[in-house]
C-alpha positions, 0 to 999 in steps of 0.5 A: 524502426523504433516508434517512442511511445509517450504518455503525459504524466501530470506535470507535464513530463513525457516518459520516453525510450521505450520503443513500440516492440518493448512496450509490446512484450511488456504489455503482453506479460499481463495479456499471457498472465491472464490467457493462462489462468483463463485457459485453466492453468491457474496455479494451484490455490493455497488455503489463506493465512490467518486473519493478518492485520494489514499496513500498506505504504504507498511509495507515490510517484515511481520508485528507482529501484536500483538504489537499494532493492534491485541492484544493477552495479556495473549493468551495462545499459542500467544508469544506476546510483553508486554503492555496493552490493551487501547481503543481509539475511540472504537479501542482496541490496545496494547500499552506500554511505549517503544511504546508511538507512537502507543497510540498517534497515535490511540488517534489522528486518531482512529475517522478516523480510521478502523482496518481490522483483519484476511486478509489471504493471503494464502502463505507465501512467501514475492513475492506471498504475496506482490502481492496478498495484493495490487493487489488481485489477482493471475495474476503476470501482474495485477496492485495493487489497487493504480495505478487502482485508480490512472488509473480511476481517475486522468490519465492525471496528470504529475505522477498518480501514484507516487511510492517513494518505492520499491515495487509497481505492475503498470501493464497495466498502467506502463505509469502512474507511476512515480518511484523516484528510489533509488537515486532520478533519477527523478531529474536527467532526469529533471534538466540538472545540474544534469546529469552525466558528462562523466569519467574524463570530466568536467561537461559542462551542456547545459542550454537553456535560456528561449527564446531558449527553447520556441523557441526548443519547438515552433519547436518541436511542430510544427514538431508533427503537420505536422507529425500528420497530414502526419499521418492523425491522428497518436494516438502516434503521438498525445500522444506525443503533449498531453504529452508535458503539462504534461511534464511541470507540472512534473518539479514541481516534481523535483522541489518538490523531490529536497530534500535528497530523499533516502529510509527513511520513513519520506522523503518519506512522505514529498514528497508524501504530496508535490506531492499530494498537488500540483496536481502531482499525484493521488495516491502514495505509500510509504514504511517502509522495513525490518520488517521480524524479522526471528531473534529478534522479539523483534525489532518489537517493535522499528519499531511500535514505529518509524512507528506510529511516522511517521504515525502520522506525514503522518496525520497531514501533509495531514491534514495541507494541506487539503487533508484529506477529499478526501484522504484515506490512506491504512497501510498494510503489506504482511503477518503477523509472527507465534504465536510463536517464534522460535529458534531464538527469532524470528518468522516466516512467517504467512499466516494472516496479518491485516491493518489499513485504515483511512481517507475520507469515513472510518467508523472511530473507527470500528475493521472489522474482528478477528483473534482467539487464533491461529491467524487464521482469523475469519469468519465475516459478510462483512456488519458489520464487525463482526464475525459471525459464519455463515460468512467467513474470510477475503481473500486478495481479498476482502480486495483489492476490499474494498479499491476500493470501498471505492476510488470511484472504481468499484471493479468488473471490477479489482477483479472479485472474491473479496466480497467488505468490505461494513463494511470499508465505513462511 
């Protein structure tokens, strides 16, 4: 007998068809990762890459799939979308006319571009699937692969790791991360004109000239190294001095950020490039919300089309400004939607997502991974990125610890049980 397995998300939706047998296999797949690296059959580790800077949009909600990176026309038991599927630079992709910007997209990048399929996640609650996908791993503390980066290469910039969205995991590294908040709060604490005035009191900012301000800098300086040296040698004491240059580069930020920065996808963009660009951070990430489509999964695909338009824009703007040799960008959801749809027209959560990497060092043009007629991921052979019966699934580690590699991290240090993605690299 089938039992549904339910988890409220939080609007109140329900995921369901997905029967206790099938929740099991899947949940297993992770369980199998981790038992076979235990028992000493982890894959065999690859040198990283050179230090890659790191740019991680984040697909929020939980992304169908089938409407462009994993095609199902014609499946049986697959509610898909209408369209066909083309082929750009050896990637298959669904496409359509109501979405002209995912073929455009594929047409222009696929040669720099890998499609991962069948990444289980094993949940189906937005939290734990979120936290897995970026950081993968199960400890609620850990940070996700783009603040490790940000961390092991480029520690000392203004803001490492820049976060223009909502949900990031900076972990022990918190003092690296840079968050713009959802008003662009940044500005304020950088710009004096900007800082609220008191209810009812008219705005009275006090602005040093240029030579009052070398003059309160000459002072404070001074005050740090005679503590510095009362304190024979104090770390927050010198932490303080070191942060003062790099307090300095960070009014490039606001200077940067100065623009109508609210949640919107493309503003995001602009400021991430403008940031990477001029040395302000190492890693950014970015985020396009409210994908979970319990309701009318037919939305799904005005979201592709708007995404792959803005994708495509994130592309050439890192192009234009030639970070794209040493940049890889991450697209990446925390779980994917079921098969079918439900009551509702809609679909619910599914514990299979898939993700595109491209950029610096990714083999370009090459699909890792399947998923089967069900959805459910595929085993595979992590070298080649082909099924191979004799192979295993994709679990979120292994995903995680791929996207360090390929960015000149060592993933073994972070993600103890992931297999690396060997088949990601060029």
């Amino acid at each position: 007998m089938n039992t549904m397995f339910e988890h409220p998300c939080p609007e109140g939706h329900v995921t369901s068809d997905m029967s206790r047998r099938t929740w099991l296999k899947r949940g297993l797949y992770a369980v199998a990762a981790a038992g076979a690296l235990a028992g000493g059959r982890r894959l065999a580790a690859a040198e990283p890459g050179p230090a890659r800077r790191l740019v991680l949009v984040l697909v929020q909600g939980g992304w169908d799939t089938t409407y462009a990176i994993d095609p199902k026309p014609g499946v049986g038991g697959v509610d898909g979308p209408a369209g066909a599927v083309q082929e750009f630079h050896g990637l298959d992709v669904l496409t359509d006319p109501a979405r002209p910007a995912v073929g455009a997209f594929f047409d222009a990048w696929g040669d720099r571009c890998a499609i991962v399929r069948g990444v289980s996640v094993a949940s189906v609650a937005h939290p734990d699937c979120m936290h897995r996908i970026l950081t993968g791993v199960l400890d609620d503390t850990a940070p996700d692969v783009a603040a490790i980066a940000a961390a092991a290469h480029a520690p000392d910039l203004p803001a490492p790791y820049l976060i223009l969205g909502r949900t990031a995991y900076s972990g022990p590294y918190g003092a690296l991360s840079a968050r713009t908040g959802s008003v662009n709060q940044i500005v304020t604490l950088l710009d004096p004109q900007l800082t609220f005035p008191a209810m009812g009191a008219p705005l009275l900012p006090l602005v040093p000239t240029d030579a009052e301000e070398a003059l309160i800098r000459a002072h404070v300086e001074l005050r740090a190294e005679r503590e510095l040296a009362a304190a024979k040698g104090s770390a927050r004491v010198q932490d303080f001095l070191d942060s003062l240059p790099r307090g300095d580069l960070l009014r490039d930020l606001g200077e940067v950020s100065k623009l109508d920065l609210t949640r919107t996808f493309d503003t995001q963009i602009k400021l991430a490039v403008d940031a990477l660009s001029r040395g302000l951070c190492h890693s950014v990430q970015i985020e396009s919300g409210d994908w979970d489509t319990h309701t009318g999964n037919d939305a799904q695909g005005p979201k592709h089309q708007a995404l792959f338009q803005s994708l495509a824009g994130l592309m050439q703007s890192l192009s234009a400004a030639k970070l794209l040799d040493d940049t890889v960008v991450v697209v990446a959801s925390e779980m994917g939607r079921t098969p079918r749809l439900n009551a509702a027209a809609g679909k619910d959560h599914w514990p299979i997502t898939s993700a595109l990497v491209l950029g610096a060092g990714v083999a370009g043009g090459r699909v890792v991974g399947a998923t089967t007629d069900a959805l459910d991921a595929a085993p595979i052979d992590f070298t080649t990125g082909a099924v191979d019966p004799k192979g295993r699934p994709i679990a979120y580690a292994d995903l995680a610890a791929g996207l360090l590699q390929l960015v000149g991290v060592d993933p073994a240090a972070h993600i103890p049980t992931g297999a690396p993605l060997h088949a990601l690299s060029a």
